[in-house]
ZAMARGU-4260 file (C-alpha; in steps of 0.2 Angstrom, whole numbers, plus 5000, padded with zeros to 4 digits):
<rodrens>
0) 5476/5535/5406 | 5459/5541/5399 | 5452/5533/5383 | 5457/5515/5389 | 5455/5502/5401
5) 5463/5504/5417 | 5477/5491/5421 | 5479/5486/5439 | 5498/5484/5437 | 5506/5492/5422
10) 5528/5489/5422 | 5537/5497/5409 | 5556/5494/5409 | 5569/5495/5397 | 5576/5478/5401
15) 5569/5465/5412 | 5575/5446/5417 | 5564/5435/5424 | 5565/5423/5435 | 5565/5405/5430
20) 5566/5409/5412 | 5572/5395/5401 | 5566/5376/5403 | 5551/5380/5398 | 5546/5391/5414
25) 5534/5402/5403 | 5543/5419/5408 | 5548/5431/5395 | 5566/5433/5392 | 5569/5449/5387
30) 5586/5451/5376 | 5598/5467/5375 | 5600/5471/5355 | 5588/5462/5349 | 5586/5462/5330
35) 5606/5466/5328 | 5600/5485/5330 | 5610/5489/5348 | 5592/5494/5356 | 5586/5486/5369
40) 5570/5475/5368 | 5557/5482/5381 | 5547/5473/5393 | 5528/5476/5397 | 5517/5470/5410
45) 5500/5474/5412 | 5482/5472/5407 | 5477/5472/5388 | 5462/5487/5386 | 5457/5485/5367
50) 5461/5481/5350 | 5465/5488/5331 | 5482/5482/5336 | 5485/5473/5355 | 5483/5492/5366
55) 5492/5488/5385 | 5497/5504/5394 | 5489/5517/5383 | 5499/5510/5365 | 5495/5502/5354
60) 5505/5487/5350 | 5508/5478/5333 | 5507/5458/5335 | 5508/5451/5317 | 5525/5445/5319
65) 5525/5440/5338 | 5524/5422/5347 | 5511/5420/5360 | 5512/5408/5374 | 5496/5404/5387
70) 5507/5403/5405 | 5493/5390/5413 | 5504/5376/5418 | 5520/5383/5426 | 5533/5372/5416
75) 5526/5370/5401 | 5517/5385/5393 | 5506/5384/5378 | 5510/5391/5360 | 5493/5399/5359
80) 5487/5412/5342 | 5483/5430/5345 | 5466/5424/5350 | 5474/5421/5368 | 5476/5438/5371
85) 5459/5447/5376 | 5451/5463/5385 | 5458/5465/5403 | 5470/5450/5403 | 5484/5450/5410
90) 5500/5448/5398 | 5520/5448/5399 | 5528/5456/5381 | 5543/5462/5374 | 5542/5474/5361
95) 5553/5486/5351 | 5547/5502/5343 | 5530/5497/5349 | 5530/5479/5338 | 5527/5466/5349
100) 5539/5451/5346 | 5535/5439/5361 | 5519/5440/5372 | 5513/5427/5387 | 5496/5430/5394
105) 5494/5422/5413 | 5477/5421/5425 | 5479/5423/5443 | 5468/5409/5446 | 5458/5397/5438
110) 5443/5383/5444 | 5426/5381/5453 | 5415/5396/5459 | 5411/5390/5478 | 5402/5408/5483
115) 5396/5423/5476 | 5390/5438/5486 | 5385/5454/5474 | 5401/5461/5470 | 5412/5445/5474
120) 5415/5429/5468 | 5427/5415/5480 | 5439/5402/5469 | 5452/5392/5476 | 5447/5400/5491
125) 5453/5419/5484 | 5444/5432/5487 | 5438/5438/5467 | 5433/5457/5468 | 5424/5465/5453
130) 5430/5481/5453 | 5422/5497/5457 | 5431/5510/5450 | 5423/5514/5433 | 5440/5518/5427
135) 5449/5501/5431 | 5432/5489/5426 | 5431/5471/5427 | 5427/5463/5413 | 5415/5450/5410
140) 5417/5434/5397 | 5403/5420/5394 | 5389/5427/5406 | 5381/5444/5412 | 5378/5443/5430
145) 5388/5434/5445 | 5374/5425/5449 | 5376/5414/5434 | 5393/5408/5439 | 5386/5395/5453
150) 5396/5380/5453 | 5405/5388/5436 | 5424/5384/5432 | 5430/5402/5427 | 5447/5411/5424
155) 5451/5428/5432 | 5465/5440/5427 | 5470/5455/5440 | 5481/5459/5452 | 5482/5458/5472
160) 5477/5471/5485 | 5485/5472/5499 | 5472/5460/5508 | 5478/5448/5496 | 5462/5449/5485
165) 5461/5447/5468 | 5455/5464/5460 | 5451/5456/5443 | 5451/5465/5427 | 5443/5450/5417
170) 5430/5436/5426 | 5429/5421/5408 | 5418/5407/5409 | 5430/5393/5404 | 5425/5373/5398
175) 5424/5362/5413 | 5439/5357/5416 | 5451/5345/5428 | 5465/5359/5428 | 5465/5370/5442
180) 5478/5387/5443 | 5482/5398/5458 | 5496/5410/5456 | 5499/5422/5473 | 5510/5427/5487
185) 5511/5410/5499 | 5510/5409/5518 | 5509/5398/5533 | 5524/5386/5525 | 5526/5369/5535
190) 5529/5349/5535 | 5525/5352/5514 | 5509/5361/5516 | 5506/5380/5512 | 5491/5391/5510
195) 5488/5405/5493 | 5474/5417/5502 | 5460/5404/5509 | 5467/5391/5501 | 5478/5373/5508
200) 5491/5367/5496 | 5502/5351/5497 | 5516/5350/5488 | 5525/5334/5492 | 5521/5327/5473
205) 5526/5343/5465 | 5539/5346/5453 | 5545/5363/5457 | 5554/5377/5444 | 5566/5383/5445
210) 5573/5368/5449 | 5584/5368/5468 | 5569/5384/5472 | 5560/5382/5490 | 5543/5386/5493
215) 5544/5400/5507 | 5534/5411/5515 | 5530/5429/5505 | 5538/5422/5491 | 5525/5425/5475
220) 5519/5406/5468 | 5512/5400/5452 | 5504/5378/5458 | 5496/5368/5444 | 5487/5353/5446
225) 5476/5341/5436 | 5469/5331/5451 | 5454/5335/5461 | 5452/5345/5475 | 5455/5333/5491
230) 5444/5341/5507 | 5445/5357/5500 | 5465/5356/5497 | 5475/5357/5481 | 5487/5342/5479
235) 5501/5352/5467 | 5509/5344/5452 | 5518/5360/5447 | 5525/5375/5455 | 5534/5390/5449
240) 5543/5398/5464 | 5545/5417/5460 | 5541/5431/5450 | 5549/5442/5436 | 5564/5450/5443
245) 5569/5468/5439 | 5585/5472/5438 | 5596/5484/5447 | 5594/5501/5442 | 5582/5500/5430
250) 5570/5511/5422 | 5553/5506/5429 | 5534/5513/5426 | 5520/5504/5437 | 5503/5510/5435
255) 5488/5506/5445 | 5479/5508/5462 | 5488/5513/5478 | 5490/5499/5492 | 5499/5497/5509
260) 5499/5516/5511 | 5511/5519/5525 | 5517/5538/5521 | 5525/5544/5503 | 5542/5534/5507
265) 5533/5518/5509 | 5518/5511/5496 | 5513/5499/5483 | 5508/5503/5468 | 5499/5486/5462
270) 5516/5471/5466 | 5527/5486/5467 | 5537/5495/5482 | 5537/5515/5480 | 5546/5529/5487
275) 5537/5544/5480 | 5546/5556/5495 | 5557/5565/5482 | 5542/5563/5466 | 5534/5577/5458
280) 5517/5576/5460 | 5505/5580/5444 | 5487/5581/5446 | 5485/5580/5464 | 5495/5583/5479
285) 5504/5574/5494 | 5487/5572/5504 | 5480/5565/5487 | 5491/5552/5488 | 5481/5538/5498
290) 5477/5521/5496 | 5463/5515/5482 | 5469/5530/5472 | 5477/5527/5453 | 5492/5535/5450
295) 5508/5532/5438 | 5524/5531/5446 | 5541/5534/5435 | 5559/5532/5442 | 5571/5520/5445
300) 5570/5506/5452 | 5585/5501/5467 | 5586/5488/5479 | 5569/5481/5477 | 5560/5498/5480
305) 5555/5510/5463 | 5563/5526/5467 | 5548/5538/5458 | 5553/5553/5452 | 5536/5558/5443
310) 5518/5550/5452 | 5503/5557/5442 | 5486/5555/5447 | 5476/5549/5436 | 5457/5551/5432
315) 5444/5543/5441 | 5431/5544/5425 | 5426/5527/5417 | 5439/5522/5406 | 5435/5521/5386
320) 5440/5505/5378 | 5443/5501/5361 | 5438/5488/5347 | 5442/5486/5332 | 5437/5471/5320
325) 5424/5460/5313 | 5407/5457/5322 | 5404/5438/5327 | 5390/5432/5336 | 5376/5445/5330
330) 5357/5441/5333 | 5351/5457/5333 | 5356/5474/5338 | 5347/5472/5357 | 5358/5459/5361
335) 5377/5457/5365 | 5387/5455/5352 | 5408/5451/5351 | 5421/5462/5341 | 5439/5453/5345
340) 5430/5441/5357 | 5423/5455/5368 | 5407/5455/5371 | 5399/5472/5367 | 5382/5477/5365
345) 5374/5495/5357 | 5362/5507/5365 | 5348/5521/5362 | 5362/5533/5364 | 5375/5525/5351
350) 5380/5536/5341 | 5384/5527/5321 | 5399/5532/5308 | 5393/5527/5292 | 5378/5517/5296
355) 5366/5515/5307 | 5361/5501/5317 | 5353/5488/5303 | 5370/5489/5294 | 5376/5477/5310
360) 5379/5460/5305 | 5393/5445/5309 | 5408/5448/5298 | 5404/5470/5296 | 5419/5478/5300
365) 5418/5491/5315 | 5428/5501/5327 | 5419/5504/5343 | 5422/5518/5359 | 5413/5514/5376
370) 5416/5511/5393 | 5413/5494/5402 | 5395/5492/5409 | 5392/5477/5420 | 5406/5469/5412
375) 5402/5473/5395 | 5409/5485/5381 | 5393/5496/5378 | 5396/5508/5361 | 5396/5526/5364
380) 5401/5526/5348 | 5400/5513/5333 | 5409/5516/5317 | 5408/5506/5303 | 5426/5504/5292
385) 5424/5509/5275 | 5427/5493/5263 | 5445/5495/5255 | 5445/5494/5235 | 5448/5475/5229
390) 5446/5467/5247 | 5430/5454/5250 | 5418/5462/5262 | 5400/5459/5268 | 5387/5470/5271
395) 5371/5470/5279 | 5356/5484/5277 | 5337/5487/5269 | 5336/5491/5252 | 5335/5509/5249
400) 5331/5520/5232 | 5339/5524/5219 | 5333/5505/5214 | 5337/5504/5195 | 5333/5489/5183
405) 5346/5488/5169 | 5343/5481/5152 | 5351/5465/5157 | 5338/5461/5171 | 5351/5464/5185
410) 5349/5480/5199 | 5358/5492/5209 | 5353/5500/5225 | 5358/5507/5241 | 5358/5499/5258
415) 5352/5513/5268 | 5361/5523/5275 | 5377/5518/5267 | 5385/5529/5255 | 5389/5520/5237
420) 5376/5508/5227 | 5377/5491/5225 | 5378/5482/5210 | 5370/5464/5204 | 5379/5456/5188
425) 5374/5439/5178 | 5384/5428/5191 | 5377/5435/5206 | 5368/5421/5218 | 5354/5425/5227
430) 5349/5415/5243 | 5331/5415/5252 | 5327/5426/5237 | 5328/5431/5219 | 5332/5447/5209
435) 5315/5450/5208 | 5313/5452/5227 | 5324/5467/5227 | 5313/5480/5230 | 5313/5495/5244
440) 5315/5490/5263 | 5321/5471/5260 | 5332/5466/5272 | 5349/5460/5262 | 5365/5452/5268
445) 5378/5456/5252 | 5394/5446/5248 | 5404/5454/5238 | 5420/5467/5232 | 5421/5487/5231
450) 5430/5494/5217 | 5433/5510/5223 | 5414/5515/5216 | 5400/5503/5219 | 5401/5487/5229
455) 5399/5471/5217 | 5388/5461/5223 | 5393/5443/5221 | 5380/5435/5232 | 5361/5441/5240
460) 5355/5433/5256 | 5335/5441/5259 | 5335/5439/5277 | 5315/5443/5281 | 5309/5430/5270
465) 5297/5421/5282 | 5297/5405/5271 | 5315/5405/5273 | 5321/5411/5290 | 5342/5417/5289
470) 5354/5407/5303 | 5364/5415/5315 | 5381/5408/5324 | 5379/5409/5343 | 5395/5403/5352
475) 5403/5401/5368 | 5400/5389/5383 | 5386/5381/5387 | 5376/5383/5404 | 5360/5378/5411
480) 5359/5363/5400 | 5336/5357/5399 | 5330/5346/5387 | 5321/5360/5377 | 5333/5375/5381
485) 5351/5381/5382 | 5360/5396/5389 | 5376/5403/5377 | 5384/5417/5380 | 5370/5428/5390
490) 5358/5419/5375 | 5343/5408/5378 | 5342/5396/5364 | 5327/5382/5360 | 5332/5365/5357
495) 5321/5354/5347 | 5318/5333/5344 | 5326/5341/5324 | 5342/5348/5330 | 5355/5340/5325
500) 5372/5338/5338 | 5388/5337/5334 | 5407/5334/5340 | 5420/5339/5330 | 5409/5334/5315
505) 5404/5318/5319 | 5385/5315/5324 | 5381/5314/5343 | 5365/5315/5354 | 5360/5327/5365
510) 5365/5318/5382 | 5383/5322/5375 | 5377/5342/5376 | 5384/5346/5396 | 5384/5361/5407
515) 5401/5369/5404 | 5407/5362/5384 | 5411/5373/5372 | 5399/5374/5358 | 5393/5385/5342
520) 5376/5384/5337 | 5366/5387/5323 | 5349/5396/5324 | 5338/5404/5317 | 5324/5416/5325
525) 5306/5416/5324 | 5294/5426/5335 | 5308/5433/5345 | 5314/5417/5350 | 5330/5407/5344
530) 5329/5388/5339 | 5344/5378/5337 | 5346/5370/5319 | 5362/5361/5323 | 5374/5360/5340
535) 5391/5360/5337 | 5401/5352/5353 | 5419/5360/5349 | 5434/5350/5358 | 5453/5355/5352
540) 5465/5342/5352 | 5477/5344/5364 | 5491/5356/5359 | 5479/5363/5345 | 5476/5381/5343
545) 5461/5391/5335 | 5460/5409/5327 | 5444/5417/5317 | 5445/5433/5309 | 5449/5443/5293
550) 5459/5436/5278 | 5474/5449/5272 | 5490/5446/5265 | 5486/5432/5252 | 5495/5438/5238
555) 5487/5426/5224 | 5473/5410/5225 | 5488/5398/5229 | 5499/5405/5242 | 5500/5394/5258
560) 5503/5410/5271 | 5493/5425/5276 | 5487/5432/5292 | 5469/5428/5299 | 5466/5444/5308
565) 5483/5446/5314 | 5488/5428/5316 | 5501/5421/5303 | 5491/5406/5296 | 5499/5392/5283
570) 5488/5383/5274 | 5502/5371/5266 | 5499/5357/5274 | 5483/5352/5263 | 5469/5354/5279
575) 5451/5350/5279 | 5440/5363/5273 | 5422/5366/5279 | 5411/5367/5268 | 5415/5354/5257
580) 5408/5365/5243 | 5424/5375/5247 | 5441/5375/5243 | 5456/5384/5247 | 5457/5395/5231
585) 5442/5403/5238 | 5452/5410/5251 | 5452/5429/5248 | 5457/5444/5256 | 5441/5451/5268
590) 5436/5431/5269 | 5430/5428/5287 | 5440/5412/5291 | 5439/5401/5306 | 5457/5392/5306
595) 5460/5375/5320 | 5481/5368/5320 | 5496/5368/5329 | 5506/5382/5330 | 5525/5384/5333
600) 5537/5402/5331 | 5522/5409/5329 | 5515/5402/5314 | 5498/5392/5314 | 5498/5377/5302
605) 5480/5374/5298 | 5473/5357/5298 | 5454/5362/5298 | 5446/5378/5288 | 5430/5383/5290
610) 5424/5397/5281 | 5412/5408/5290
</rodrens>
């Protein structure tokens, strides 16, 4: 599967029930006809590899219209927005015609980092691997190095190997937190104690789903738990007993690396059984066919063993992932960046589409092609979306000539080296500046509209005034918390006896700033180092949801529904709006929109807009 990320465990089938569906086990259900049309809903497993729409096994998948449920707690999973769903997790869909109606994303383990060697990390006693093979990479979320991960509580998605590691396709950083997660294959059951890899459970408090389901030995596990860790043991609250089952007979794909290798009648391909004895072979031949190799297997799938009838081998050169969306999080162009909350970052040898490196700013609209390096995206290539006629965009860039002064005082110019002028008018506002200061090589951020000709510039913000310095946004989660310094998001940022701390809008102090909280912090930067203006200390109500992204969709100034990047947002329920200077006829399509609610069927009912 070149040009994407690697899964670990791709499964394709044309129908698939799973196993403790209903009562809320968090399973999709898939559904024979859905729709009315007689065609039956697919089911995909596997790990997400990019964005324009959701791309999982080499398509690309469209999510406007689907629900999407975080599987964390076993019996009760999360309505979550599209912003759940993120490079190299693992996620549980049904689709038809490629349009994704119902989608689950589930981690394989989550809590306290006890160890970390170079390539390895231990949580929940399981045995983390960061992969090796360039074209199945790991990817990393809220840090750049293992080594900043000591004492960390983190989330990794993957699959097992057959020595009952964790080969993780995404390592994130999460908010410290009480909850602790373990899904695997349990052993050593006795007397109401079990172990998942290196680690005891006890599960004499535990609910267990389905309900009148044992605990048994081999059988795959999902335990829960809010309590602390008692001598190194989980005490469960929850556990799921089982995994999706496949039905008889049916079609089945599985993608991923080559376990358990006994002969060609008897492997795994990731969590599946294979007989490939009667398979054709592509790419490669029987004595190719080996453990650690990536291969895709077709047949059908019969007493608990896929039949293959095809096994490809398939190539070993690092996979190329996909982006597609607005840029958040940008300081400047030598530091990691995010496009669809993955973190990205561009290089001497980038090649730009459009634009050239000063054209990058939060809120320009990119596609990017690269492998993963060290956990990060790193553009091979960078291409910047040309701004649709009528749609809200933003620009960044230095002035370039033709600079031309009309009779009416205001200018036009180029922002080098895009190709259409840009165009002041009487209402235009300027910020950190004033027409005058338009003049060749400023450094410009430009709000505005294209109408198919030039770019109307509705506002100017200078941002190399050294009297005025511009802000940046800087989020993620906080880690080596000092007096005078914080780490967000692989960034060292100054704090100061003026920066002002926040939660949730309310004033706080800097003692309420801990290692581990979410935050989103404003900066700005002066001789090459960031200092925070304000601290934002960001804490969802429980069963809240979150999306940020593009503005489409909104017919007129008053309708209540339009998708923020893909997610279907209603704003009818009056919600706060941030700024106060704001309101909600301001929201246009292209306006880069941060939307906190509830969400149910799919549908995220604002209470809180922040305009970005």
């Amino acid at each position: 599967m070149n040009g994407v990320l690697r899964c670990i465990t791709t499964l394709l089938l044309s129908a698939v029930v799973c196993s403790g569906c209903g009562g809320g086990s968090g399973e999709v259900v898939a559904r024979i006809g859905g729709g009315g049309t007689g065609a039956p809903i697919a089911t995909g497993f596997g790990s997400v590899s990019g964005f324009g729409s959701i791309i999982v096994n080499g398509q690309h998948y469209d999510e406007t219209a689907a629900q999407f449920a975080v599987d964390e707690r076993p019996d009760q999973p999360t309505p979550a927005s599209v912003s759940a769903v993120r490079l190299g997790k693992q996620i549980q869909f049904e689709h038809e015609a490629n349009k994704m109606s119902r989608a689950t994303v589930a981690a394989e383990v989550i809590g306290p980092v006890s160890s970390i060697s170079a390539s390895n990390l231990v949580v929940l006693g399981q045995t983390v691997r960061v992969n090796a093979d360039p074209a199945s990479p790991t990817v990393f979320d809220g840090f750049t190095a293992l080594t900043e991960l000591a004492g960390a509580v983190v989330e990794v998605h993957g699959q097992r190997n057959s020595s009952a590691e964790i080969q993780a396709t995404r390592i994130e950083r999460r908010a410290a937190s009480s909850i602790l997660r373990v899904a695997g294959t349990a052993t050593n059951v006795a007397d109401g104690t079990f172990r998942i890899g290196g680690l005891t459970a006890r599960s004499a408090q535990a609910t267990i789903v389905p309900a009148g389901q044992a605990v048994a030995d081999g059988i795959r596990i999902a335990v829960w738990t809010d309590q602390p860790l008692v001598n190194g043991e989980i005490l469960a609250r929850v556990i799921r007993v089982g995994g999706p089952a496949i039905p008889n007979n049916a079609a089945l794909t599985v993608e991923g690396l080559v376990t358990d290798y006994l002969n060609s009648s008897n492997l795994r391909v990731g969590a599946i059984a294979v007989d490939a004895s009667a398979a054709q072979l592509v790419g490669g031949t029987a004595a190719d066919l080996r453990n650690g190799r990536s291969v895709r297997a077709a047949g059908t799938y019969s007493a608990s063993v896929l039949r293959a009838a095809r096994v490809e081998f398939l190539s070993t050169t690092a996979a190329r992932i996909e982006l597609s969306g607005s840029v958040t999080g940008f300081v400047e162009a030598i530091s990691v960046f995010r496009v669809r909350d993955t973190a990205a970052r561009v290089t001497s040898q980038t090649t730009y589409v459009r634009g050239d490196a000063s054209n990058l700013g939060d809120g320009a609209i990119v596609k990017i092609e690269g492998p993963v390096v060290n956990g990060i995206v790193e553009a091979t290539t960078l291409e910047f979306l040309p701004p649709p006629a009528g749609i809200a965009r933003v620009l960044f860039g230095n002035i370039a000539n033709p600079i031309m002064t009309a009779a009416d005082k205001t200018k036009s110019f180029r922002l080098s080296p895009l190709p259409f002028d840009v165009k002041t008018t009487a209402t235009t506002r300027f910020k950190k500046g004033a027409v005058e200061d338009i003049v060749l090589g400023a450094g410009v951020k430009v709000d505005g509209t294209y109408d198919g000709t030039i770019f109307i510039a509705d506002e100017v913000q200078f941002t190399n005034n050294p009297n005025d310095l511009p802000t940046f946004s800087v989020e993620g989660i906080a880690s080596n918390v000092q007096p005078t310094s914080v780490i967000i998001d692989g960034k060292t940022v100054a704090l100061t006896p003026t920066t002002v701390y926040k939660r949730n809008d309310v004033a706080v102090k800097f003692e309420d700033l801990k290692n581990g909280a979410k935050v989103e912090i404003e900066a700005v930067k002066l001789n090459g180092t960031l200092y925070a203006v304000t601290v934002e200390i960001k804490e969802l109500a429980s069963g809240s949801a979150s999306v940020r992204g593009i503005v489409s969709g909104r017919v007129n100034d008053t309708a209540a529904e339009f998708l923020v990047g893909s997610q279907r947002v209603s704003v009818g329920g009056s919600p706060q709006v941030v700024p106060g200077s704001k309101s909600l006829k301001d929201i246009k399509n292209g306006t880069d929109l941060e939307v906190d609610g509830t969400i149910a069927n799919g549908l995220l009912t604002a209470t809180r807009v922040k305009f970005r």
